[in-house]
C-alpha positions in Angstrom: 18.8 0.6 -18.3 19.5 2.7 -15.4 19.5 6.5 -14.1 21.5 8.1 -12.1 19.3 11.0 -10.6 20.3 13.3 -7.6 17.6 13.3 -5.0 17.9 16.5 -3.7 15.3 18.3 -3.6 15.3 21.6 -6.3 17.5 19.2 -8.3 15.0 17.2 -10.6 17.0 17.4 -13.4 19.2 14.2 -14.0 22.2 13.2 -15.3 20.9 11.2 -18.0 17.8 13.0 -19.7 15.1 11.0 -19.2 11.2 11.8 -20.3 9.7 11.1 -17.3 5.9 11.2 -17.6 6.8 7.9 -19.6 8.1 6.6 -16.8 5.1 7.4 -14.5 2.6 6.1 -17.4 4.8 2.9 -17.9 4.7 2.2 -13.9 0.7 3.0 -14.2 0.2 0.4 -16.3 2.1 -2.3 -14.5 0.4 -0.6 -11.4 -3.3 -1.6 -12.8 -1.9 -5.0 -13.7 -1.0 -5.8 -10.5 -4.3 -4.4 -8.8 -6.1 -6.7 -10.5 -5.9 -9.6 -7.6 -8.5 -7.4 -5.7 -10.9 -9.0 -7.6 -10.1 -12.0 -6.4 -13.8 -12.6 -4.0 -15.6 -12.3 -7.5 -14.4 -15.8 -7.8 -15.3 -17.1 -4.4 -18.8 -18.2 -5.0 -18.4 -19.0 -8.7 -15.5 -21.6 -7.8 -17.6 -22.9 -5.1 -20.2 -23.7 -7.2 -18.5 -25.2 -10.4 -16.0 -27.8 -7.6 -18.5 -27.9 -4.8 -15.4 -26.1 -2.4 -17.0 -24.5 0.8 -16.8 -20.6 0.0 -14.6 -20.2 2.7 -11.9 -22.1 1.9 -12.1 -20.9 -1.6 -11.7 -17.2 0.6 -8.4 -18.3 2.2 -7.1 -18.0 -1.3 -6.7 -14.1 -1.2 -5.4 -14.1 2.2 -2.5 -16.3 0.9 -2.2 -14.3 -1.8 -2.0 -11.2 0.6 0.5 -12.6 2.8 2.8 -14.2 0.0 2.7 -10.3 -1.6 3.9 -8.5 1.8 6.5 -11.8 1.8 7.9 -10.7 -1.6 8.8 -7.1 -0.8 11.3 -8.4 2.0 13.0 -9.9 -1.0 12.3 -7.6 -4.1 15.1 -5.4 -3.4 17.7 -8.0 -3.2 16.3 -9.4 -6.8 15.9 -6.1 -8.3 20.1 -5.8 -7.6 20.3 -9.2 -9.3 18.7 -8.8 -12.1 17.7 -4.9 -12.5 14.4 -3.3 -12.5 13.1 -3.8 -15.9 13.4 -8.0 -16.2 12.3 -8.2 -12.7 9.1 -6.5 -13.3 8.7 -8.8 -17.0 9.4 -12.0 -15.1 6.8 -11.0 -12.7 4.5 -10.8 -14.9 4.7 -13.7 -16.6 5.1 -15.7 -13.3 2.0 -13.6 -12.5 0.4 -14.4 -15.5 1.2 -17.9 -15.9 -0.1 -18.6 -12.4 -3.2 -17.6 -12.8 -3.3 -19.3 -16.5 -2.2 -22.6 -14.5 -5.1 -22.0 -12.1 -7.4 -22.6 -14.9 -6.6 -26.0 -14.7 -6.3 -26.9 -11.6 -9.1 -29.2 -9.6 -7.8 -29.1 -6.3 -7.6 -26.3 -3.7 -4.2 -27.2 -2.9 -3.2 -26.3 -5.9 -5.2 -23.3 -6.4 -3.8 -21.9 -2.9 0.2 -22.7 -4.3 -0.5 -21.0 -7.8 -3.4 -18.2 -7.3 -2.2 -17.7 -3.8 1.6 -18.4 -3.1 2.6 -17.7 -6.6 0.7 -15.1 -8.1 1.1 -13.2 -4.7 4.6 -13.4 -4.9 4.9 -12.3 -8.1 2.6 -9.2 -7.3 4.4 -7.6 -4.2 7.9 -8.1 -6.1 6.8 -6.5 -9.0 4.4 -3.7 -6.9 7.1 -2.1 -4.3 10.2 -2.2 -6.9 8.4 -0.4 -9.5 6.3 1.7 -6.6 9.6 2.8 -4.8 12.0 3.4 -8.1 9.3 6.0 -9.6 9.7 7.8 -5.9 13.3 8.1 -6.8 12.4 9.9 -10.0 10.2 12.4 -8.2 12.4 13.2 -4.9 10.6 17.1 -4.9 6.5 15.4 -4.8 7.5 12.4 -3.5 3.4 11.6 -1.9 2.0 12.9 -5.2 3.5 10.5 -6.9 2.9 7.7 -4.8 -1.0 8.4 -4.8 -0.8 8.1 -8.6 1.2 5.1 -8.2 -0.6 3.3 -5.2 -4.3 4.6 -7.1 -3.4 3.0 -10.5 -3.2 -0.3 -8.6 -6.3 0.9 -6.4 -8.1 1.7 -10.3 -6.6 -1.4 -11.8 -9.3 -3.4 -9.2 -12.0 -1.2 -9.8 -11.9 -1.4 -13.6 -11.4 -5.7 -13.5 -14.2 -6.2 -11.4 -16.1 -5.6 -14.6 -14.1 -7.5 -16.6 -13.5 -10.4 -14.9 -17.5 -10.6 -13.7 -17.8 -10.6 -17.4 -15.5 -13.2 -17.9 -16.6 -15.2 -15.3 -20.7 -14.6 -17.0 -19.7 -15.5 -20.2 -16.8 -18.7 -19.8 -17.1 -19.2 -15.9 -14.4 -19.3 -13.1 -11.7 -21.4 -14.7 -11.5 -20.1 -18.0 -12.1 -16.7 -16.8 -8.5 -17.2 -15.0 -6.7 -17.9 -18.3 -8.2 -14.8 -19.9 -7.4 -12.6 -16.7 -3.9 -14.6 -16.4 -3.1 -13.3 -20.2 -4.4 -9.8 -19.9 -2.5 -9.3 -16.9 0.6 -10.6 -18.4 0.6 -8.3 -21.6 -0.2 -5.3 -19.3 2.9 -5.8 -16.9 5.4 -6.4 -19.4 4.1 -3.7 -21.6 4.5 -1.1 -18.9 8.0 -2.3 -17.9 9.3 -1.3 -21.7 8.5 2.2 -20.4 10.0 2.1 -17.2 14.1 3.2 -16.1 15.3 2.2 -13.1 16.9 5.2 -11.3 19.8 4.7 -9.3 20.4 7.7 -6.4 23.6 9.1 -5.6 23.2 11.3 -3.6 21.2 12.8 -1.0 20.0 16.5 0.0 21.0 17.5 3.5 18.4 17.5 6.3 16.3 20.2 6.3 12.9 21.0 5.2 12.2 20.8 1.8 11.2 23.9 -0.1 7.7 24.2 -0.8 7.0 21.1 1.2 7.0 20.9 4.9 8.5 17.8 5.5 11.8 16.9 7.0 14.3 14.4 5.3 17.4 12.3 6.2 20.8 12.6 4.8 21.7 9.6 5.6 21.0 6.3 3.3 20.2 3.9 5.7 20.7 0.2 5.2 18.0 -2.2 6.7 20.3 -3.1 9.5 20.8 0.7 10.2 16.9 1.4 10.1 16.2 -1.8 12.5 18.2 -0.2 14.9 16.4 2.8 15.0 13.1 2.9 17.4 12.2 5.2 14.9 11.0 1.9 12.5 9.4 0.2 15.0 6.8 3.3 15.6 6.2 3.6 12.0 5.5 -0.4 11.9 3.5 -0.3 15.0 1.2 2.9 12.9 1.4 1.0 9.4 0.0 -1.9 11.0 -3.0 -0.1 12.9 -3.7 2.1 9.5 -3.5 -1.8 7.3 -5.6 -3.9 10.0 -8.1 -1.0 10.4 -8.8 -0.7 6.2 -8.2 -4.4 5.8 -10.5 -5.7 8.4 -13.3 -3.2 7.2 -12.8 -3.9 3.7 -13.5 -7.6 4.4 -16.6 -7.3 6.2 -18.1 -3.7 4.8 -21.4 -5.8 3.1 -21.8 -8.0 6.1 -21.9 -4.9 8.8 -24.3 -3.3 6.4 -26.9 -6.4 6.7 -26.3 -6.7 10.1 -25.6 -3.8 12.2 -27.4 -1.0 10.0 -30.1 -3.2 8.9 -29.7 -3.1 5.2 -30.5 -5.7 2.6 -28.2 -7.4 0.8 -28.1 -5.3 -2.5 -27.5 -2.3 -1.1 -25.0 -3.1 1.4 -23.1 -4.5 -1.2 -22.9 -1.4 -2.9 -20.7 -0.2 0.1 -18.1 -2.4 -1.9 -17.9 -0.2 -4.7 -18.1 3.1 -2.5 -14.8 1.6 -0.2 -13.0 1.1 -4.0 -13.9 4.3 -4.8 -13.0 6.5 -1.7 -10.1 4.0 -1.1 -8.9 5.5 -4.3 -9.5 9.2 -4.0 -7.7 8.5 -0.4 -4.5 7.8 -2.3 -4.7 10.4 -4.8 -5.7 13.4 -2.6 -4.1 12.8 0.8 -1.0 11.6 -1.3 -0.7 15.4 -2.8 -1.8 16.5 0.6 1.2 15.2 2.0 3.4 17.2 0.1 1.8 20.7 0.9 1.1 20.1 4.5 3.6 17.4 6.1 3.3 13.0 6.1 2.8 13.1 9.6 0.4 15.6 10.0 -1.9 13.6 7.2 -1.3 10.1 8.9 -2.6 11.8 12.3 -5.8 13.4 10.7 -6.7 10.2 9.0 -6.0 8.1 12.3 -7.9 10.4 14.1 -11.1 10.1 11.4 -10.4 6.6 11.6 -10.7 6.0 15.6 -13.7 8.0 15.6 -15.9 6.3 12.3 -14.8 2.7 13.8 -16.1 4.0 17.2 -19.1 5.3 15.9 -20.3 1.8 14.0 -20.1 -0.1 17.1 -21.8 2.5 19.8 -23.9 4.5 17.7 -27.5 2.9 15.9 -26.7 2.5 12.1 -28.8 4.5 9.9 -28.2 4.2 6.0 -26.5 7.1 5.9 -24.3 7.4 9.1 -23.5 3.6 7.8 -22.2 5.0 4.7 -20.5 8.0 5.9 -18.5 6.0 8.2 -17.3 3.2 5.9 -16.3 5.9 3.4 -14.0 7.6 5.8 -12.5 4.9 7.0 -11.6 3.2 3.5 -10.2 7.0 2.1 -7.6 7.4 5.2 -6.5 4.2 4.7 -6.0 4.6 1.5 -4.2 7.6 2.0 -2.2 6.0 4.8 -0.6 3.6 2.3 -0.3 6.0 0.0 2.1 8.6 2.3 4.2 6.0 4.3 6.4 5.0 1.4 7.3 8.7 0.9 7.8 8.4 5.1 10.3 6.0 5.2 12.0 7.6 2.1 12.3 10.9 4.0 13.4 8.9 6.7 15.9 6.4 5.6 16.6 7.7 2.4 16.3 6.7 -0.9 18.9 4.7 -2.1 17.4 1.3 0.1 13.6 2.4 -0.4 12.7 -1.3 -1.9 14.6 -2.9 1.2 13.7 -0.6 3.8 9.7 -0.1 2.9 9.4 -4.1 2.4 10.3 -4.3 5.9 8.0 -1.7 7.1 5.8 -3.0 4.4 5.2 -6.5 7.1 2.7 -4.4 9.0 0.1 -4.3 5.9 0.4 -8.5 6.0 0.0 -9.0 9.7 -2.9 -6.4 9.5 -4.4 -8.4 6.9 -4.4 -11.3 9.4 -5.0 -9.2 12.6 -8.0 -8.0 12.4 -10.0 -11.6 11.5 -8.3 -13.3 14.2 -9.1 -10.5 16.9 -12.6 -10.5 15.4 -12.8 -14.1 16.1 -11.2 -13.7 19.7 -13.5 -11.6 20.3 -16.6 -12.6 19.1 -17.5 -10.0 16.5 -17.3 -6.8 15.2 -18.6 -4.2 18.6 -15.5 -5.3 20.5 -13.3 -5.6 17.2 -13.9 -2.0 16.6 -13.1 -0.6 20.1 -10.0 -2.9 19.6 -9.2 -0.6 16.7 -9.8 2.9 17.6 -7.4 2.1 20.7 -4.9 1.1 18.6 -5.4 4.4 16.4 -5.1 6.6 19.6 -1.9 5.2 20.5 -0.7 5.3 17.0 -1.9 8.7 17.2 0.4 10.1 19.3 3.5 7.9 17.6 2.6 9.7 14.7 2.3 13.2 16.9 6.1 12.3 18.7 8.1 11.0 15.5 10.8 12.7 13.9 13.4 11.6 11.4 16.2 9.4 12.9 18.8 11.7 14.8 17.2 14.7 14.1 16.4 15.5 17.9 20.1 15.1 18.3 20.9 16.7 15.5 18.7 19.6 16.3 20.4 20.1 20.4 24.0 19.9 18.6 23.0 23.1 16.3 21.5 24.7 19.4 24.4 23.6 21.2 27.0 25.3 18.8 24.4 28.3 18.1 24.8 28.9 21.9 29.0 29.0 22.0 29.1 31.5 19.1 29.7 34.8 21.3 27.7 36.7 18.4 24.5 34.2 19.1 25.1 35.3 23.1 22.9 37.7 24.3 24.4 40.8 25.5 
C-alpha cells in the first residue's frame, strides 16, 4: 500500500491518514534485523576452529558482505518501483534469512563467502536504504531525527545480537548458531514490513530555509542523472567517503591499537569494542536531532573536525588508558552521526521523490571506505601513517563541507539579488 504525502515542510499531514509512529516502529524493527550482520567477527574464530579456516579468510567474509550491501542500494530503488516497498523488504528477509540458514550447512569458504557474504549482504542494503529513505519521506519537517532513530535501531540491532548470537554460538556452535540467527532474523524483517507504508512524494516545498530548522532544501526532484551532473555530488561522495573510511577503519582495528599502541591487555582493549557500539549509537541518535536544530553541514564539519584531531592524537601523542579511550569514542560517535545526517543531506539536496536512487549512489563512498582504509594501512605499513592519511583527508573534506550549498542555490541566490537590485523601490535613494 502506498501514501501520497506532501513534503513540504509545515505540511505533515497527508492525504491518506496514516498512524505514523507505526510506521517508524515497523521500520525499527526491520532496522534491528538488518543490524544484526555486525556481529558477524563473533564468528571468526569459532568457524576457524570447528573447519580449521585461517581466521582471516573466515574475516574476508564481512568485507564481502559489506561491499555486496553498498552494491544493493545502487539497485534497491529500481526494485522497490518493481515490486513496491512492502514485498521488497519481506523478500529480503527471507533471502536474508535463508542465506544465513544455508550457511549452516555449508563446509566450504566458497560457499560461505556467496551465501553469508554476497547474498545475505545483498539482501541487507536493499532492504536497509529502501526502508531507511521511505520513513524520511514520512517525516520531511525532522528529517535527521528520524534518521538517527532509523540508522540507531540498526546500530542497536548489533549491540543487542552480540549477546545472542555469542549465546548461540556457546550453546550449539557456529553452524547451528547461523540457522537460529538466519530464522530470528527472518521473522523480525517481515514482521516489521507488515507495519510499514511506502510514501510516495508529490510534491516538493520551495527552496528556502525550513521553519524551525536551519537548513536549506531543493525544489527540484532530481533524477540520478541530474544529481551526477552536479559537482555538488561529487563533494558530498568525496566527505561520505572520508567520514565511512575514518569509522570503518577504526572500527576494525579499535582492540588491536589498544594492545599495541596504548599498551593495554587484551581484555580491556576489547572492551573498546563495546564503547565504539555504544557511542557509535548515541552518534546517530543525538547528532541526528542535532541536525535539525542547528544545520547538516554545520554537524558534519564539527564531527570532521573532532575526527581529524582524535585520529591525530592516537598516532603522535603516547596512549594512556584514558586518552586511548577518549579518542576512540569520539571518533566512533561522529561517524555515527555522519551516516546518520547525510541521507537527510542528499534529500535536502536532491529531493525526495529519488532518495533510494540518489543516496545509493552517494551511499558507494561507505563501501570503498570499508576497503580504503585496510588497503592504505597495508600501503603504508600500519596505523601512525594511516592516521595522518586520515585527518588530511578530514581537513579537506572539512572545507567541502564549509563551501557546499544546495545545487543552484548560488545562482539562484545572484538572480534574487539581481532582480532585488532593478526594483526602483529596492534602489537606494
Amino acid at each position: 500500500m502506498k501514501a501520497a504525502i506532501s513534503s513540504a515542510p509545515n505540511s505533515a499531514s497527508t492525504s491518506i491518514k496514516m498512524n505514523r509512529r507505526l510506521i517508524v516502529l515497523g521500520t525499527i524493527i526491520v532496522q534491528m534485523g538488518l543490524g544484526t550482520i555486525y556481529t558477524w567477527s563473533l564468528f571468526n574464530q569459532p568457524l576457524s576452529d570447528h573447519f580449521g579456516w585461517d581466521v582471516s579468510s573466515v574475516a574476508i567474509t564481512f568485507s564481502i558482505t559489506s561491499f555486496a550491501l553498498a552494491f544493493a542500494t545502487l539497485f534497491a530503488g529500481r526494485l522497490q518501483e518493481r515490486w513496491g516497498l512492502q514485498r521488497l523488504i519481506r523478500i529480503a528477509g527471507i533471502v536474508l534469512g535463508l542465506g544465513l540458514v544455508l550457511s549452516s550447512q555449508v563446509t566450504s569458504l566458497t560457499l560461505l563467502y556467496i551465501l553469508a557474504g554476497f547474498v545475505v549482504g545483498f539482501a541487507d542494503g536493499a532492504a536497509y536504504i529502501t526502508s531507511l529513505s521511505n520513513l524520511i519521506k514520512w517525516f520531511p519537517e525532522r528529517k535527521g531525527l528520524i534518521s538517527g532513530i532509523s540508522v540507531g535501531a540498526f546500530g542497536t540491532g548489533s549491540l543487542l545480537f552480540k549477546y545472542v548470537n555469542s549465546a548461540l554460538i556457546g550453546a550449539v556452535g557456529p553452524a547451528q548458531a547461523f540457522m537460529y540467527w538466519g530464522i530470528i532474523v527472518l521473522v523480525l524483517i517481515v514482521a516489521g514490513s507488515f507495519l510499514i507504508r511506502e510514501a510516495v512524494v508529490r510534491e516538493q516545498a520551495p527552496v528556502s530555509k525550513t521553519e524551525g530548522a536551519k537548513q536549506e532544501v531543493t525544489r527540484h526532484q532530481y533524477t540520478v542523472k541530474e544529481m551526477l551532473r552536479t559537482k555538488e555530488a561529487y563533494m558530498l561522495f568525496v566527505i561520505f567517503f572520508t567520514a565511512c573510511m575514518s569509522g570503518l577503519y577504526l572500527i576494525g582495528i579499535v582492540k588491536d591499537i589498544g594492545v599495541q599502541l596504548a599498551g593495554l591487555d587484551v581484555a580491556t582493549a576489547a572492551n573498546a569494542v563495546a564503547m565504539v557500539a555504544i557511542f557509535n549509537t548515541a552518534g546517530r541518535i543525538i547528532l541526528g536531532a542535532l541536525s535539525d536544530k542547528v544545520g547538516r553541514m554545520k554537524v558534519i564539519a564539527g564531527a570532521l573536525l573532532v575526527t581529524a584531531a582524535a585520529v591525530m592524537t592516537l598516532s603522535l601523542v603516547p596512549l594512556t588508558y584514558g586518552v586511548f579511550f577518549a579518542c576512540v569514542a569520539a571518533v566512533a560517535f561522529c561517524f555515527g552521526g555522519n551516516i546518520t545526517v547525510f541521507p537527510a543531506i542528499v534529500a535536502d539536496y536532491f529531493g525526495l521523490k529519488n532518495q533510494s536512487k540518489n543516496y545509493g549512489v552517494i551511499y558507494q563512498g561507505f563501501g570503498i571506505g570499508a576497503l580504503a582504509g585496510s588497503f592504505i594501512s597495508a600501503l603504508l605499513g600500519g596505523f601512525h601513517l594511516t592516521f595522518i592519511v586520515i585527518a588530511i583527508l578530514c581537513a579537506v573534506s572539512l572545507l567541502l563541507a564549509l563551501m557546499i550549498t544546495p545545487p543552484g542555490q548560488n545562482r539562484r541566490t545572484r538572480q534574487h539579488e539581481g532582480q532585488m537590485s532593478l526594483k526602483p523601490s529596492s534602489r537606494a535613494s
